[in-house]
LUMVO-901952 format. One line per 4 residues: number of its first residue (from 0); their letters; for each residue x, z, y of C-alpha. Coordinates in nm, 2 decimals. Layout:
residues N
NUM) a) X/Z/Y ~ ...
This chain:
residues 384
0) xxxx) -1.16/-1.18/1.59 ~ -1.27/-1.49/1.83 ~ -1.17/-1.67/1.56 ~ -1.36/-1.53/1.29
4) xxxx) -1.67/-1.56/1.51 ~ -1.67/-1.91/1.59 ~ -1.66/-1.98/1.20 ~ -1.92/-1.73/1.15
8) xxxx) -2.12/-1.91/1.37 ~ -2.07/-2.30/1.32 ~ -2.09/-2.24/0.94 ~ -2.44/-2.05/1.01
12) xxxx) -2.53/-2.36/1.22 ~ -2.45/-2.58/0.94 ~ -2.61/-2.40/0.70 ~ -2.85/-2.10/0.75
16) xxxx) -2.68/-1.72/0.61 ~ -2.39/-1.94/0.55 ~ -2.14/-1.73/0.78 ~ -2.11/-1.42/0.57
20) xxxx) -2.00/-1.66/0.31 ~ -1.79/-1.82/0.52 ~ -1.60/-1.55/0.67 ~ -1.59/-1.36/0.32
24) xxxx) -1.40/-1.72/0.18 ~ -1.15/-1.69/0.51 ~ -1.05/-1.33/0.48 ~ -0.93/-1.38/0.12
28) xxxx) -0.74/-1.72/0.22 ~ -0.60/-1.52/0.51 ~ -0.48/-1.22/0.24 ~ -0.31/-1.43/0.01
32) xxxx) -0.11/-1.61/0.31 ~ 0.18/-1.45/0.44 ~ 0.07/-1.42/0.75 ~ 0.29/-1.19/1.01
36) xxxx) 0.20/-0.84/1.03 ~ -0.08/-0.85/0.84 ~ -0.09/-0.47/0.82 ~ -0.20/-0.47/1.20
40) xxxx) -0.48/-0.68/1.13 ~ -0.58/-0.50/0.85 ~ -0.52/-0.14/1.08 ~ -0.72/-0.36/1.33
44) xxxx) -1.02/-0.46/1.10 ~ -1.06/-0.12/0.96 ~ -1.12/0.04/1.33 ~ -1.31/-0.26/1.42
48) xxxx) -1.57/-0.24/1.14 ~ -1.60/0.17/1.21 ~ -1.74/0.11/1.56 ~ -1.97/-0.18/1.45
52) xxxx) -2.11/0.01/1.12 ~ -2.18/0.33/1.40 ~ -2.33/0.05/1.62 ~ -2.59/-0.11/1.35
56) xxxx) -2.67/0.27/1.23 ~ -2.80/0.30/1.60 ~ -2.96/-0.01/1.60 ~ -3.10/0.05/1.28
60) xxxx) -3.20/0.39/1.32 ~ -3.38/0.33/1.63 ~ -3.66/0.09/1.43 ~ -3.75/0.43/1.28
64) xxxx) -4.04/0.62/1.44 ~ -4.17/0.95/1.41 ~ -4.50/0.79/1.19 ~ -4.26/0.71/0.99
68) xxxx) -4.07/1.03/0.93 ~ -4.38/1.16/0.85 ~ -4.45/1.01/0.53 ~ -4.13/1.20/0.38
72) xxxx) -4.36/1.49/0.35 ~ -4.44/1.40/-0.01 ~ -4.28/1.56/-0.28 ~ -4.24/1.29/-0.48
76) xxxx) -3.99/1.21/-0.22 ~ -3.77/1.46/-0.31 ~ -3.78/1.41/-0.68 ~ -3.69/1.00/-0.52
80) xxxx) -3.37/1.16/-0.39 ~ -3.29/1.40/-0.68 ~ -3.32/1.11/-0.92 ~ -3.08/0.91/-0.70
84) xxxx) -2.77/1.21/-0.67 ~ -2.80/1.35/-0.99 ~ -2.92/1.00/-1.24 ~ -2.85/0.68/-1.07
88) xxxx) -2.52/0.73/-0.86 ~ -2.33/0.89/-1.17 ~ -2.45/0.64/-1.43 ~ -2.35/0.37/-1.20
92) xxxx) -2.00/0.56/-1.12 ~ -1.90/0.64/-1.51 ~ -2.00/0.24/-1.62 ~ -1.78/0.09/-1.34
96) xxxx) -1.49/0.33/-1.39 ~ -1.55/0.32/-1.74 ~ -1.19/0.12/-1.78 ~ -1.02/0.27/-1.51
100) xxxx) -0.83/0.58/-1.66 ~ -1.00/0.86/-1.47 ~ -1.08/1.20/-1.63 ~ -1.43/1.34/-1.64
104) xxxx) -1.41/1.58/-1.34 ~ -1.25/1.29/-1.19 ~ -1.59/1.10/-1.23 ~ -1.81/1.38/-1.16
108) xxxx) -1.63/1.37/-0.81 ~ -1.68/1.05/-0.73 ~ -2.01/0.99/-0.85 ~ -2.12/1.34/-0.63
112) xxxx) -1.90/1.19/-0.29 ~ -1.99/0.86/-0.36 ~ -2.12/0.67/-0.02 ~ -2.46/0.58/0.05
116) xxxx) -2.39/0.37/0.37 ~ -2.45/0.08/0.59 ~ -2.54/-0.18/0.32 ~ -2.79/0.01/0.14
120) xxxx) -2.96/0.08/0.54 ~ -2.93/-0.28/0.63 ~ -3.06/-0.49/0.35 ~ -3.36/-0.17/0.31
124) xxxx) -3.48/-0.27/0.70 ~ -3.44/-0.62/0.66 ~ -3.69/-0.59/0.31 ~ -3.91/-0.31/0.48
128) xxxx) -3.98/-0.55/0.78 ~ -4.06/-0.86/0.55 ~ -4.25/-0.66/0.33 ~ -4.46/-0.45/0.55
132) xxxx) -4.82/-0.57/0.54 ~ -4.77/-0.79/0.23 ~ -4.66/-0.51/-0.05 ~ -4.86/-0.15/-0.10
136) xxxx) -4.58/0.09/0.04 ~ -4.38/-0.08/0.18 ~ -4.38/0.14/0.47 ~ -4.17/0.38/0.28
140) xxxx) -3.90/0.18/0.24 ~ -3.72/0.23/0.52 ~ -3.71/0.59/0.59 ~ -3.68/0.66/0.23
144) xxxx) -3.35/0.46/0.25 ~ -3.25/0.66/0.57 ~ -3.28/0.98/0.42 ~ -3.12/0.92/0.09
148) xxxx) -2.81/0.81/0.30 ~ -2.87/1.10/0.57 ~ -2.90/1.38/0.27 ~ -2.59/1.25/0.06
152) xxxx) -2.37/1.29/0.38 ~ -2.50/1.57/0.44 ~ -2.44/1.69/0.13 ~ -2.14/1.61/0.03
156) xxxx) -1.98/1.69/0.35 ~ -2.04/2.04/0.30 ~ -2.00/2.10/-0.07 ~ -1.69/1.82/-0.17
160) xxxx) -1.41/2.01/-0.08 ~ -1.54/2.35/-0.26 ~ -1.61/2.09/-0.57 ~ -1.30/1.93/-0.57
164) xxxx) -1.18/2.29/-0.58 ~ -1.39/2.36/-0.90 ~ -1.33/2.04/-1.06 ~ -0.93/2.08/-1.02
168) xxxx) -0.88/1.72/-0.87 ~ -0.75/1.84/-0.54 ~ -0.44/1.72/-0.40 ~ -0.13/1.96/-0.44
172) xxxx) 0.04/2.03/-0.11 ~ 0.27/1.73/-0.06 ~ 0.65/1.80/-0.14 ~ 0.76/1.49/-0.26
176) xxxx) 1.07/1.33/-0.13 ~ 1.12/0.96/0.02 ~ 1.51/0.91/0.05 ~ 1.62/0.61/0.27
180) xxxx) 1.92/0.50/0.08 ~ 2.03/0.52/-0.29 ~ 2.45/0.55/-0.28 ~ 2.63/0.81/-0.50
184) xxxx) 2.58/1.07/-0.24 ~ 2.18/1.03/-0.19 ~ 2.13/0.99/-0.60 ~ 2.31/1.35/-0.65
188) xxxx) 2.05/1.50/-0.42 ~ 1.80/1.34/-0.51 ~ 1.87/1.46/-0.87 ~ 1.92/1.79/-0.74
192) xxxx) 1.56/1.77/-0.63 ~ 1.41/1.65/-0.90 ~ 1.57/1.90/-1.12 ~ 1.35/2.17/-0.86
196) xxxx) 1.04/1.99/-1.01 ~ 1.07/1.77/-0.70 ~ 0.89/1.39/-0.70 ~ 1.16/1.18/-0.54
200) xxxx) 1.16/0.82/-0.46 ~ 1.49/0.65/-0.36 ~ 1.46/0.28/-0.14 ~ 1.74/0.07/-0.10
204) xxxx) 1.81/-0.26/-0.04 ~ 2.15/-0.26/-0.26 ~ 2.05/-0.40/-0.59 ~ 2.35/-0.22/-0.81
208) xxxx) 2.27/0.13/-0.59 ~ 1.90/0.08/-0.78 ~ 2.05/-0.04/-1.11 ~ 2.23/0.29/-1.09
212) xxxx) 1.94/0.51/-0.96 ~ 1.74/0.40/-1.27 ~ 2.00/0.44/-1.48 ~ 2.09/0.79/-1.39
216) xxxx) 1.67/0.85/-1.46 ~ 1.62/0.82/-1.12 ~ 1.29/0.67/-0.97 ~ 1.39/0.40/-0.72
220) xxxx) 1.27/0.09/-0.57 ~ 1.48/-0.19/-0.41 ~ 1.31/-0.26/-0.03 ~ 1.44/-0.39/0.30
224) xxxx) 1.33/-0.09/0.52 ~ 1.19/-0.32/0.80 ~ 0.96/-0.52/0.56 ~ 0.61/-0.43/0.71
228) xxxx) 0.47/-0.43/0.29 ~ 0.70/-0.15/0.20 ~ 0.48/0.13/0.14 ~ 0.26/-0.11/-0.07
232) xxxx) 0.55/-0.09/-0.35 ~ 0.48/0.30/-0.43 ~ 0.27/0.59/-0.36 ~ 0.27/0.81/-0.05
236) xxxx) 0.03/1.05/-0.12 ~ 0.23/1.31/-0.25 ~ 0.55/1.22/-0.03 ~ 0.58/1.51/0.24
240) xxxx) 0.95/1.48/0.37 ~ 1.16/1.18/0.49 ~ 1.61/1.19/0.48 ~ 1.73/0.88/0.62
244) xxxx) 2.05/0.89/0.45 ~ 2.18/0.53/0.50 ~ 2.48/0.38/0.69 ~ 2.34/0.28/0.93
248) xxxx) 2.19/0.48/1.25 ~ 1.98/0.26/1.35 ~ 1.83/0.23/0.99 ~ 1.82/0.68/0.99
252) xxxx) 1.66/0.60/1.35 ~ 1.40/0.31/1.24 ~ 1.29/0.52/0.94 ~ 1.22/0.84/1.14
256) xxxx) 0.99/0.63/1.42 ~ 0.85/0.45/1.12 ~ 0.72/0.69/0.91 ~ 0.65/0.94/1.19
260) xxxx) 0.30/0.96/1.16 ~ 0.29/1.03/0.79 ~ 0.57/1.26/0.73 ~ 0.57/1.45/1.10
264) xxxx) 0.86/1.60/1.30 ~ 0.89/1.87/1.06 ~ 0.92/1.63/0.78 ~ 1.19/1.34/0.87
268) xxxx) 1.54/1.39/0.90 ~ 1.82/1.16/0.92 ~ 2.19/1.18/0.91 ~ 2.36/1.27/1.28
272) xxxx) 2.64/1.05/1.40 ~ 3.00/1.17/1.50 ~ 2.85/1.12/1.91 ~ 2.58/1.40/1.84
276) xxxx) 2.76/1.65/1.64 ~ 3.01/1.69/1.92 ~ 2.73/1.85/2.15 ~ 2.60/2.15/2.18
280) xxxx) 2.30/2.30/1.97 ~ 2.05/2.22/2.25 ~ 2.17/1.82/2.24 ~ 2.14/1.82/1.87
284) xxxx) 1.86/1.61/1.74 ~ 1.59/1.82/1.60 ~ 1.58/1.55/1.29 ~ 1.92/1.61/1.19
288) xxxx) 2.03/1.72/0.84 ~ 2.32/1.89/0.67 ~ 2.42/2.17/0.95 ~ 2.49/1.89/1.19
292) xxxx) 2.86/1.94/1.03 ~ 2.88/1.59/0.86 ~ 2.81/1.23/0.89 ~ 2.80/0.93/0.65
296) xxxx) 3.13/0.89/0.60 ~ 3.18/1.24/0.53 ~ 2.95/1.29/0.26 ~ 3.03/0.97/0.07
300) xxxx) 3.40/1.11/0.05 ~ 3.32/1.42/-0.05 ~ 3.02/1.28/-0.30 ~ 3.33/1.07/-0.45
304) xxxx) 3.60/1.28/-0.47 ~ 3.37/1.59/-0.57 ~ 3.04/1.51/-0.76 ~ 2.88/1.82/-0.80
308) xxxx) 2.62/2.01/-0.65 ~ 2.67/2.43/-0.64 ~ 2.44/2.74/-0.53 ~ 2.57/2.97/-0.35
312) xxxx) 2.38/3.34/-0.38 ~ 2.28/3.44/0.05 ~ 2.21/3.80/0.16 ~ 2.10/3.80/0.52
316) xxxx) 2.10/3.55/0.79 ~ 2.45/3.65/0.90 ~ 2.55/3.56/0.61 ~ 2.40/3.20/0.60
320) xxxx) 2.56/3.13/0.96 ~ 2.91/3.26/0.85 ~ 2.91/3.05/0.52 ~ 2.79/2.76/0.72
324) xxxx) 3.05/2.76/0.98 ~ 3.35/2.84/0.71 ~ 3.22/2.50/0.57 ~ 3.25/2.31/0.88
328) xxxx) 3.64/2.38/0.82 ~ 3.60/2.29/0.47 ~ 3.60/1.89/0.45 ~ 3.51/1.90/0.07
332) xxxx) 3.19/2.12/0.10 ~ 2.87/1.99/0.26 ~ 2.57/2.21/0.31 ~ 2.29/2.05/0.20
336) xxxx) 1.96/2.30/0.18 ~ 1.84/2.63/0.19 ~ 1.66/2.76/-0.16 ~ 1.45/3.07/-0.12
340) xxxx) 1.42/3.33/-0.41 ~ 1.06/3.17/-0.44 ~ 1.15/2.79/-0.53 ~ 1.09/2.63/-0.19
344) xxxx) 1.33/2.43/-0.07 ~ 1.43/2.39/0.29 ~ 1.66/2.20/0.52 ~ 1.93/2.36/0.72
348) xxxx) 1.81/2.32/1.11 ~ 2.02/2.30/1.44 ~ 1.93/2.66/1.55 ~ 2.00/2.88/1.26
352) xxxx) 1.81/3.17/1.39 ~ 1.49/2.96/1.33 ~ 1.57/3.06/0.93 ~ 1.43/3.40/0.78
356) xxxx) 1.71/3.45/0.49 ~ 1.65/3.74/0.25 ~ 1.86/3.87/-0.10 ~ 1.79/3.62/-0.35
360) xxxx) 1.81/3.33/-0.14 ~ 2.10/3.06/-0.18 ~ 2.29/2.81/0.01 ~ 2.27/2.46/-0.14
364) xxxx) 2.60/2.22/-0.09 ~ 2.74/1.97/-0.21 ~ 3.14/1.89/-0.29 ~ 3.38/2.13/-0.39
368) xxxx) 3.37/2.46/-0.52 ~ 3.43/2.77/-0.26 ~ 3.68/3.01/-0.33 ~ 3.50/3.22/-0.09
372) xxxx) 3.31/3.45/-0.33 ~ 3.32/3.26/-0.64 ~ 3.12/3.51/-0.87 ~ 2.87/3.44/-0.64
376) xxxx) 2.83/3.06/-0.68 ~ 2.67/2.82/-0.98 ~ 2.67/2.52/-1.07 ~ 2.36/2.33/-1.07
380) xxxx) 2.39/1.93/-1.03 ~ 2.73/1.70/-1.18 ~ 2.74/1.32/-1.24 ~ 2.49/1.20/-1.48
């Protein structure tokens, strides 16, 4: 930021309104070096420029008097800020988007959320205080300006989300998948998922683990966890649950702390280690997965020895807690979720009692098939 400054400053020396050139010409040199956590700087930047824009709104807002206000009164100066909502902002949203793939409604929401902000306030004070005195009505430039930006906001803070409600271009709740690791074990349950209509993205850094991801019709991406670009290389929005399923603990760990404030407590879960599942339930780690039965080695045996993914049909809670701890026996069977009559899919926590199980339900695992109540189990997921 000093930095940044001191150019600002000697190029403006140099050469007067030079330094918002300047410093324009340095930020794109410094994006296209690969500069060390760049993603702080950019995190920086953004929280930066929100308490300078709310500082020049003051200092902007205060040139304003009441006199001023005043001359709003016209009605032509509603018509002004019709014209500008319902003409300008659209025409100027559908020709610059006019390439960009977006629907109609799509438009329509942008060009009725679209900003009115700090540049439009600045540059209208700067030309209302040059042109004051020298241009008929030039006293209305400035509040006009003001209360173009002040309406819009107002506006569309009020009525966007019931419009993106009536256009359709809301976001659906977010039930997508992000699976840290892509080895035979994490690919069957991923395509388990995505068989439930679930969007899942595998990340690995094993090149033949993403060479056979893709070519089991698998969406996958080959990433070093720790790079600090990795969420650049696919889209979040839609991601709402984290399973660290890699090798490594302190990989399952890194990913949780990570991605903790996108995805949540109730969202991230990781594999447990052989140390944790020989507590009791109150030591277990509330971002475990799989009963808290199984570890990596574990699944990967039974994922290569048995390749198939069953449902198992639940009638009460009892029920749930007996199957799971007959499979704890079992080393060929690994209970993976919890799928209620509805669709929904959950994981299978440390305190079982947390879990409302109902007829219709089933038990999701992976490995061999039970001989427990057989009639009462399908097969759902095999090697692709």
């Amino acid at each position: 930021l000093a930095l940044v400054l001191l150019v600002f400053v000697f190029s403006d020396i140099l050469a007067h309104e030079s330094g918002l050139l300047t410093v324009v010409v340095m930020g794109t040199v410094l994006g296209n070096l690969n500069v060390p956590r760049l993603k702080d700087i950019l995190y920086f930047k953004e929280s930066l420029s929100v308490l300078l824009i709310s500082i020049l709104f003051i200092l902007l807002a205060a040139n304003i008097n009441m006199s001023d206000l005043l001359l709003l009164q016209d009605i032509r100066c509603l018509w002004l800020f019709l014209v500008v909502i319902l003409i300008l902002r659209p025409l100027g949203v559908f020709l610059s988007t006019s390439n960009a793939g977006l629907s109609v409604r799509e438009k329509i929401f942008i060009s009725w959320v679209g900003p009115r902000g700090i540049v439009a306030a600045g540059i209208a004070s700067l030309f209302g205080i040059r042109l004051l005195g020298e241009v008929p009505n030039a006293e209305y430039i400035t509040p006009l300006v003001f209360m173009i930006v002040l309406g819009t906001v107002l506006l569309n803070a009020t009525t966007a989300k019931p419009l993106a409600r009536l256009l359709k271009v809301t976001l659906d709740a977010s039930n997508g998948v992000l699976i840290i690791g892509a080895h035979k074990a994490a690919r069957l349950i991923a395509r388990y998922l995505q068989d439930n209509n679930r969007h899942v993205v595998l990340v690995d850094s094993s090149e033949s683990n993403i060479e056979d991801s893709e070519r089991e019709g698998l969406e996958a991406f080959q990433a070093n966890i720790f790079s600090q670009t990795l969420e650049d290389q696919f889209e979040l929005l839609d991601m709402g649950y984290l399973l660290a399923l890699t090798s490594s603990v302190d990989v399952n760990r890194y990913a949780i702390r990570k991605y903790d404030k996108i995805f949540g407590e109730k969202g991230s879960f990781r594999l447990i280690t052989p140390n944790e599942m020989k507590g009791g339930q109150e030591d277990r780690p509330q971002s475990g997965i799989f009963s808290y039965y199984d570890d990596f080695i574990n699944i990967s045996e039974v994922a290569r020895d048995f390749p198939n993914i069953f449902e198992m049909d639940l009638h009460s809670k009892e029920h749930l807690k007996q199957m799971v701890e007959e499979m704890a026996g079992i080393p060929k069977s690994v209970p993976l979720f919890i799928k209620y009559s509805d669709g929904f899919i959950d994981t299978i926590p440390a305190d079982l009692e947390s879990l409302d199980v109902s007829e219709g339900d089933k038990l999701v695992y992976l490995g061999k098939r039970l001989e427990i109540m057989p009639e009462r189990t399908t097969k759902v997921s095999e090697p692709a």
